[in-house]
MIMIDO-727399 format. One record per residue (C-alpha): residue number from 0; residue in one letter; z, y, x. Coordinates in steps of 0.5 Angstrom, whole numbers, plus 500, padded with zeros to 3 digits. Example, Ala and Ser with C-alpha at 12.3 -4.5 7.8 and 13.67 -1.06 7.14 Angstrom:
BEGIN
+-----+-----+-----+-----+-----+
:   n : res :   z :   y :   x :
+-----+-----+-----+-----+-----+
:   0 :   a : 516 : 491 : 525 :
:   1 :   s : 514 : 498 : 527 :
+-----+-----+-----+-----+-----+
***
This chain:
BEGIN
+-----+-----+-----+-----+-----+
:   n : res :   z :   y :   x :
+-----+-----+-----+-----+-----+
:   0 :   x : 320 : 275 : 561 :
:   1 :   x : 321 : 283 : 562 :
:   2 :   x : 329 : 281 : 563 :
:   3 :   x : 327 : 275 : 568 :
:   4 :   x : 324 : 281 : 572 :
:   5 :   x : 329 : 286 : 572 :
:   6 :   x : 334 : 280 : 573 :
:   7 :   x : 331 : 278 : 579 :
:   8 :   x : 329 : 285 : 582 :
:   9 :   x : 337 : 286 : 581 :
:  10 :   x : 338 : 279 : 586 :
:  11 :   x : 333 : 282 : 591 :
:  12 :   x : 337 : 288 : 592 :
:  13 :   x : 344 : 285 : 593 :
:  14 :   x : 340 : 280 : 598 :
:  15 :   x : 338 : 287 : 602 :
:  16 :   x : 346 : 287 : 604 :
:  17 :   x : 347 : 280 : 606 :
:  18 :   x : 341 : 280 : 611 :
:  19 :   x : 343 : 287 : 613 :
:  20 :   x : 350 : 283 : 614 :
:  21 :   x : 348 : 277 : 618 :
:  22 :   x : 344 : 280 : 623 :
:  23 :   x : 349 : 286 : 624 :
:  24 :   x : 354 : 281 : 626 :
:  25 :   x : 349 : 276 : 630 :
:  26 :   x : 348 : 283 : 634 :
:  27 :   x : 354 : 285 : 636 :
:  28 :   x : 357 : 278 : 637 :
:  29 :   x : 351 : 277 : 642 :
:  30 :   x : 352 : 283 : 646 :
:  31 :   x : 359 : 283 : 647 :
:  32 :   x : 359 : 276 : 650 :
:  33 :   x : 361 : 277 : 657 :
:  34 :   x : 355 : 277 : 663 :
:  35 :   x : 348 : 280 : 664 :
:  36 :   x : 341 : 278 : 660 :
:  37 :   x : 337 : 282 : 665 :
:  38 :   x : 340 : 279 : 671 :
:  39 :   x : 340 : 272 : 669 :
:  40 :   x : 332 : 274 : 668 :
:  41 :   x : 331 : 276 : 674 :
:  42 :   x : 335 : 272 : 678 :
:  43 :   x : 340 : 273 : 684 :
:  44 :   x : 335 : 275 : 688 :
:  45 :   x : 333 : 282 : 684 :
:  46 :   x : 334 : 288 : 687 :
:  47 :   x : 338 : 293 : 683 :
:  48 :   x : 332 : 297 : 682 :
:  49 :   x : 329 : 292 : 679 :
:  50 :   x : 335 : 291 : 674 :
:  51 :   x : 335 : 298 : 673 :
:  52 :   x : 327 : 298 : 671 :
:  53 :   x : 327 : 292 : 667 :
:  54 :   x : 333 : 293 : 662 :
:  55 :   x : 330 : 301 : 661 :
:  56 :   x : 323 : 299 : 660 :
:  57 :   x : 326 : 294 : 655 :
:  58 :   x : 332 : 299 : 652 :
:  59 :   x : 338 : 296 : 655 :
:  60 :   x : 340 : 302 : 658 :
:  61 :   x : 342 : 306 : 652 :
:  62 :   x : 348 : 306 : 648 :
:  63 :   x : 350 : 301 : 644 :
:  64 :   x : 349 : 304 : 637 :
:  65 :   x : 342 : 306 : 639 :
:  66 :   x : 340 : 300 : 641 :
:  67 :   x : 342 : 297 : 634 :
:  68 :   x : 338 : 303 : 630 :
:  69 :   x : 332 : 302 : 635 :
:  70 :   x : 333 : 295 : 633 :
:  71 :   x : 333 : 296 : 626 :
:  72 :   x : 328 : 301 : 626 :
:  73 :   x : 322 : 296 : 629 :
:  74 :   x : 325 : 290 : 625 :
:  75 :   x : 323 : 295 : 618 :
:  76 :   x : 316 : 297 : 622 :
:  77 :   x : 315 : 288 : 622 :
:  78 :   x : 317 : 289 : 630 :
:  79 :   x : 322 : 285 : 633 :
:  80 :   x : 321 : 286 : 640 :
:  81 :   x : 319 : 282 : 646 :
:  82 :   x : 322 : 277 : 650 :
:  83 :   x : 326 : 277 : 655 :
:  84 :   x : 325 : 273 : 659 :
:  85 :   x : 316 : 273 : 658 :
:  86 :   x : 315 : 281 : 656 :
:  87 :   x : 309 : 280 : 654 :
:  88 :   x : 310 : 275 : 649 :
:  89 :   x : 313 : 279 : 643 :
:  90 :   x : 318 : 275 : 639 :
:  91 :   x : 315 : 275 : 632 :
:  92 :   x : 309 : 271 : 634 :
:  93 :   x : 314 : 266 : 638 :
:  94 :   x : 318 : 265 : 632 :
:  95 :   x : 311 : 265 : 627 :
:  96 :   x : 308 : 259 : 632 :
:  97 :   x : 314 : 255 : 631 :
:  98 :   x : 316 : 257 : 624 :
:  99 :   x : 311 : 252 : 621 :
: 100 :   x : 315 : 246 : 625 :
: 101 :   x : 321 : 247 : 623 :
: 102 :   x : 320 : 248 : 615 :
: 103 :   x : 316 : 242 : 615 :
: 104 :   x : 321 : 238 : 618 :
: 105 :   x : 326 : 241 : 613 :
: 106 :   x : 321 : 239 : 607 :
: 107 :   x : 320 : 233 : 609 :
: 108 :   x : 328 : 231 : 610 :
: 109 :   x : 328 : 234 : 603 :
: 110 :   x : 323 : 230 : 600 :
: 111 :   x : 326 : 223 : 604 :
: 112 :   x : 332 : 226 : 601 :
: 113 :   x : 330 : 225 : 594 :
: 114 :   x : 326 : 220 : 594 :
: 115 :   x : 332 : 215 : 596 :
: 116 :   x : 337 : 219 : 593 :
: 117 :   x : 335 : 219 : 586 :
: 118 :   x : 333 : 212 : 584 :
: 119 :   x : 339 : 210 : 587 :
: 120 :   x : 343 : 215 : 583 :
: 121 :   x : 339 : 212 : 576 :
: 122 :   x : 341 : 205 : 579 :
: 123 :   x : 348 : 206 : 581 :
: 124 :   x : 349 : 210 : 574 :
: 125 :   x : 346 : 206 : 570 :
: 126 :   x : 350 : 199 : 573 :
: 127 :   x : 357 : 204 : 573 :
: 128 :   x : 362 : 198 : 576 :
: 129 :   x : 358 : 193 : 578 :
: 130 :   x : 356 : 191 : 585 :
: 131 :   x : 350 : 194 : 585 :
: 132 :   x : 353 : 201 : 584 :
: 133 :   x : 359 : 198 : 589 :
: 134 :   x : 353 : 198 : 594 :
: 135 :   x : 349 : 205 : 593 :
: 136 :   x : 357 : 207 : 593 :
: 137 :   x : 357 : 204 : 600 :
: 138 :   x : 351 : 206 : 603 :
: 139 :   x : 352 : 213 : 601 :
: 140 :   x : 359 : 213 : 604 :
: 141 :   x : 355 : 210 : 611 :
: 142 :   x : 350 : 216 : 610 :
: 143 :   x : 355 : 222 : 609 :
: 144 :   x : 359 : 218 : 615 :
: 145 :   x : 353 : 218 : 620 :
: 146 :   x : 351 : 225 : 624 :
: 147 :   x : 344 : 227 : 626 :
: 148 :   x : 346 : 226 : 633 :
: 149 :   x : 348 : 219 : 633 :
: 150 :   x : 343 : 216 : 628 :
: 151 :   x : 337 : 220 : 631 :
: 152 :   x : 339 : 216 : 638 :
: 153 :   x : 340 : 210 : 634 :
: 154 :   x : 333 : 211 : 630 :
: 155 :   x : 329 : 212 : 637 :
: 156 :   x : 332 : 205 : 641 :
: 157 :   x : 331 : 202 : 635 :
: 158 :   x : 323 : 203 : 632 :
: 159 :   x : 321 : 206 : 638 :
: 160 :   x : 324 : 203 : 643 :
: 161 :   x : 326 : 196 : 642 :
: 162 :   x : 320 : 196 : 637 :
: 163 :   x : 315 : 201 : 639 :
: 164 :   x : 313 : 202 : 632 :
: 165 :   x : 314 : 209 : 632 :
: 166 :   x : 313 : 215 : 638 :
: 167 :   x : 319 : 217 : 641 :
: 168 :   x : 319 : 225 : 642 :
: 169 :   x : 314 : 230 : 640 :
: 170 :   x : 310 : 233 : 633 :
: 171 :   x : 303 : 230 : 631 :
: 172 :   x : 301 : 226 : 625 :
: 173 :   x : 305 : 223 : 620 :
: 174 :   x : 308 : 218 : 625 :
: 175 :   x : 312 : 222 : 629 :
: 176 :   x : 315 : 227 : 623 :
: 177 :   x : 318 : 220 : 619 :
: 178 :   x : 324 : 219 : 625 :
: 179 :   x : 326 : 226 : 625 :
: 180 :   x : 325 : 227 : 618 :
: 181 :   x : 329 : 221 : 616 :
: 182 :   x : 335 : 223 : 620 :
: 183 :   x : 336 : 230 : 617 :
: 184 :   x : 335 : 227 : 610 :
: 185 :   x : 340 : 221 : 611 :
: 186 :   x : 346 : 225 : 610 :
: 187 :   x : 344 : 230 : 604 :
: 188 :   x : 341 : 224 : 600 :
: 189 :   x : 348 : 221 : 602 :
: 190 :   x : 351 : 227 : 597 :
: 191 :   x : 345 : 227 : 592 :
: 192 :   x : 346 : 219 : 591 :
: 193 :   x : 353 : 221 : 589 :
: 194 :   x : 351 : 227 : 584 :
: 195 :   x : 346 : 223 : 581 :
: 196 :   x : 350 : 217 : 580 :
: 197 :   x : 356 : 222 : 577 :
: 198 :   x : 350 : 226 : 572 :
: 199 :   x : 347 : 220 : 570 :
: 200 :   x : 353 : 217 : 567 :
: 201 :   x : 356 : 223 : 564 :
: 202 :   x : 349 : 224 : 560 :
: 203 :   x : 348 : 216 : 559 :
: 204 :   x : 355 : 219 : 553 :
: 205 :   x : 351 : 225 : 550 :
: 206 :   x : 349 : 224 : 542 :
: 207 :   x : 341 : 226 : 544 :
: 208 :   x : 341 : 219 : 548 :
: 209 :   x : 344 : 214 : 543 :
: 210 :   x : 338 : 218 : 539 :
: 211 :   x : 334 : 216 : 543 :
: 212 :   x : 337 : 209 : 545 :
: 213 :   x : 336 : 209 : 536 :
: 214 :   x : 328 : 211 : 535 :
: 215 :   x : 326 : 204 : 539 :
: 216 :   x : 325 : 208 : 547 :
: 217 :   x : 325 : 204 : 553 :
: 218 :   x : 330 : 205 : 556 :
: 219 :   x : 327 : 206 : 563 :
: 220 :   x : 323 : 212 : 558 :
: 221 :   x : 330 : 215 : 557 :
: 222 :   x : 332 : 215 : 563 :
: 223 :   x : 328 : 219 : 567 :
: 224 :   x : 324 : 223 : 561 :
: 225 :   x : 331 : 226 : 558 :
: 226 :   x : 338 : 224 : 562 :
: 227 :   x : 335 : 225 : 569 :
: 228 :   x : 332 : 232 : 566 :
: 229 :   x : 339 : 234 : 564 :
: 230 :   x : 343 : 231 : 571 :
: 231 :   x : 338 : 234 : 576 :
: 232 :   x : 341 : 242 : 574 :
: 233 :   x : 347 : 240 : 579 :
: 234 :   x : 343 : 237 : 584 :
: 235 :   x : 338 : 243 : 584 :
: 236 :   x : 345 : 247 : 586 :
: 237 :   x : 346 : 243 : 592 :
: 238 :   x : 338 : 243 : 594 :
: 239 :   x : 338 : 250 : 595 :
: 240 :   x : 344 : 250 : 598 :
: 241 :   x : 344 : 245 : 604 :
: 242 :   x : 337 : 248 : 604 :
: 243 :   x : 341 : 252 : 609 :
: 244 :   x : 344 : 247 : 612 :
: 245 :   x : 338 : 243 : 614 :
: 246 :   x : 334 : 248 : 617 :
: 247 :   x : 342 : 249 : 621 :
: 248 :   x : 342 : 241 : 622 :
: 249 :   x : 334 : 242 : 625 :
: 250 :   x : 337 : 245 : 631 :
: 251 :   x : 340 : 238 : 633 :
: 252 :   x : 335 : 234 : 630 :
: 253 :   x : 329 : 238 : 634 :
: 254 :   x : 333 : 238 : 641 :
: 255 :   x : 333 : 230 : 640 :
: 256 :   x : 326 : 229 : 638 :
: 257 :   x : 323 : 235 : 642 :
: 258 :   x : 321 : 238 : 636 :
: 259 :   x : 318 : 244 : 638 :
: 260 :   x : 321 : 248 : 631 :
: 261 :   x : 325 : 255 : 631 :
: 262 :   x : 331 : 251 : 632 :
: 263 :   x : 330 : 248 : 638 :
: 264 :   x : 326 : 255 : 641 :
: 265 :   x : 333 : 258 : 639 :
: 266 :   x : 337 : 254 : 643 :
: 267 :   x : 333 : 255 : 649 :
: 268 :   x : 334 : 263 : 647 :
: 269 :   x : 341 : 262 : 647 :
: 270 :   x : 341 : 258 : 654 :
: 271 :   x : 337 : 264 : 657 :
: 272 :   x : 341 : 269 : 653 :
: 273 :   x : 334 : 272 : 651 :
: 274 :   x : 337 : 277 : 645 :
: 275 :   x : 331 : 279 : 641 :
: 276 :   x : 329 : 272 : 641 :
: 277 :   x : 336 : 269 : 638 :
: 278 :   x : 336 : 275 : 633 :
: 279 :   x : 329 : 275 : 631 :
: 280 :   x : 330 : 267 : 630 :
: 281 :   x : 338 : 268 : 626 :
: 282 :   x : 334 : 273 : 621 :
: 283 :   x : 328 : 268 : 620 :
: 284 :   x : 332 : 262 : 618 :
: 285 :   x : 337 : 267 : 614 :
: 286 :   x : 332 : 270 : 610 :
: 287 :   x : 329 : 263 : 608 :
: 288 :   x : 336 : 261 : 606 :
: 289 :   x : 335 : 266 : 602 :
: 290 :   x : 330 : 265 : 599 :
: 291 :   x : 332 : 259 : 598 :
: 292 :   x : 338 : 261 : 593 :
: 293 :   x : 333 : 265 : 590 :
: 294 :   x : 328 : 260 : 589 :
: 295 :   x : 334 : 254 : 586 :
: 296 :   x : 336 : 259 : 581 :
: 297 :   x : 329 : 260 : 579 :
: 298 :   x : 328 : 252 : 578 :
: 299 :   x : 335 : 253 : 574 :
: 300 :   x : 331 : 256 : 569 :
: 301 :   x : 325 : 252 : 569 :
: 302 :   x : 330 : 246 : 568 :
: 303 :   x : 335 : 249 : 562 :
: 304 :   x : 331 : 256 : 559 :
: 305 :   x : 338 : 258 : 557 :
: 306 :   x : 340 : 259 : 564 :
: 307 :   x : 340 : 267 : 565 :
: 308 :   x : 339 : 269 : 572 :
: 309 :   x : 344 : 273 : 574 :
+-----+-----+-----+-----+-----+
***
């Protein structure tokens, strides 16, 4: 246990340059795109005066490097700075508001993801060559094959509007959450059918399946007690890396569905080039990325205790 700590305190400190990376650029790149956040605030009718006041009451007048040390200073004290367009809203409310939208749309599309991807991987696996793997290969190449953008649409004229079985738009109960959650998840379980189906086979050959096949189990038992066991550890590594993807893909999804989510709040922040509100959102789903890496290797060796984490 003591070196599971220490091994686990040494990864934390490695993610401190990372964060510090992703959020360096993601300033530097916003400020030196080209035109004025505060005058596109104001609108064309401002004075220069008012310009003037605006952007020394929020710090843009100074040099750029102060800005950052300035930035970086409020964001170790837990302040991320206000808005631009509504200086009064501070921005780390306004990402804390939407924050809760967004990861349970991104664990529900994990969870769709899932629950489509492994039995049809067993299933695929188990009947290698046959038509029902030919089938679960298909289906799995039209999810791959299919973006957010065009299932999303297809789903909404479909089973809400030539059906009228589910809401269109919006965040409620658990019938508006199944449309989008469907979309972001269609894709991943598309891979993960495919990395289930590959893992099951390989360990449909090992020794401890025959023994087991041998001691009189179900094969159903064998199945999901010990191969399924032993083939989740690659699928665990692609879950904690398309964890990223899907709160990137959110940003899509939530515009299609009006998904009030941290992705669709940054993309209004970049419409309105309010520049603390796109940097506080970077670092919010940078640092959940993270974390989500950090939590894959921790599943790692839940599953196989002779993994180390490095």
């Amino acid at each position: 246990m003591r070196n599971f700590l220490l091994a686990l305190f040494k990864r934390l400190f490695f993610i401190l340059p990372v964060v510090w990376a992703v959020v360096s650029l993601v300033f530097l790149l916003i400020h030196l795109v080209p035109g004025d956040p505060v005058r596109n605030t104001l609108g064309d009718n401002a004075t220069q005066a008012q310009v003037a006041e605006l952007k020394h009451k929020l710090g843009l007048d100074l040099p750029l490097g102060r800005q950052y040390v300035n930035y970086w200073r409020g964001v170790l004290q837990g302040d991320l700075g206000v808005s631009l367009n509504n200086p009064s809203e501070k921005v780390l409310e306004r990402i804390l508001a939407r924050y809760p939208a967004t990861l349970e749309l991104t664990l529900a599309g994990l969870v769709v993801a899932l629950f489509i991807a492994i039995p049809l991987g067993v299933t695929a696996g188990r009947h290698q060559g046959k038509w029902i793997d030919n089938v679960a290969s298909v289906m799995a190449l039209l999810g791959i094959s299919t973006p957010g953008f065009v299932l999303g649409p297809l789903m909404i004229y479909l089973f809400a509007l030539k059906l009228d079985l589910l809401p269109v738009s919006g965040r409620g109960g658990l019938e508006y959450l199944i449309l989008p959650a469907v979309t972001m998840g269609a894709a991943l379980s598309a891979i993960l059918t495919r990395m289930v189906r590959s893992s099951v086979i390989e360990e449909l050959g090992e020794d401890y399946v025959r023994t087991a096949r041998a001691k009189g189990l179900s094969e159903n038992w064998v199945i999901y007690k010990h191969v399924l066991k032993n083939g989740l550890i690659p699928v665990v590594t692609v879950l904690g890396l398309q964890f990223g993807v899907l709160l990137a893909g959110a940003i899509i999804t939530e515009t299609i569905f009006s998904w009030p989510g941290l992705g669709r709040l940054t993309v209004d922040a970049i419409n309105a080039r309010d520049y603390p509100l796109v940097q506080g959102c970077i670092l919010m789903i940078a640092v959940t990325y993270i974390a989500a890496n950090l939590l894959t290797d921790l599943a790692y060796r839940l599953l196989d205790p002779r993994i180390k984490v490095e």
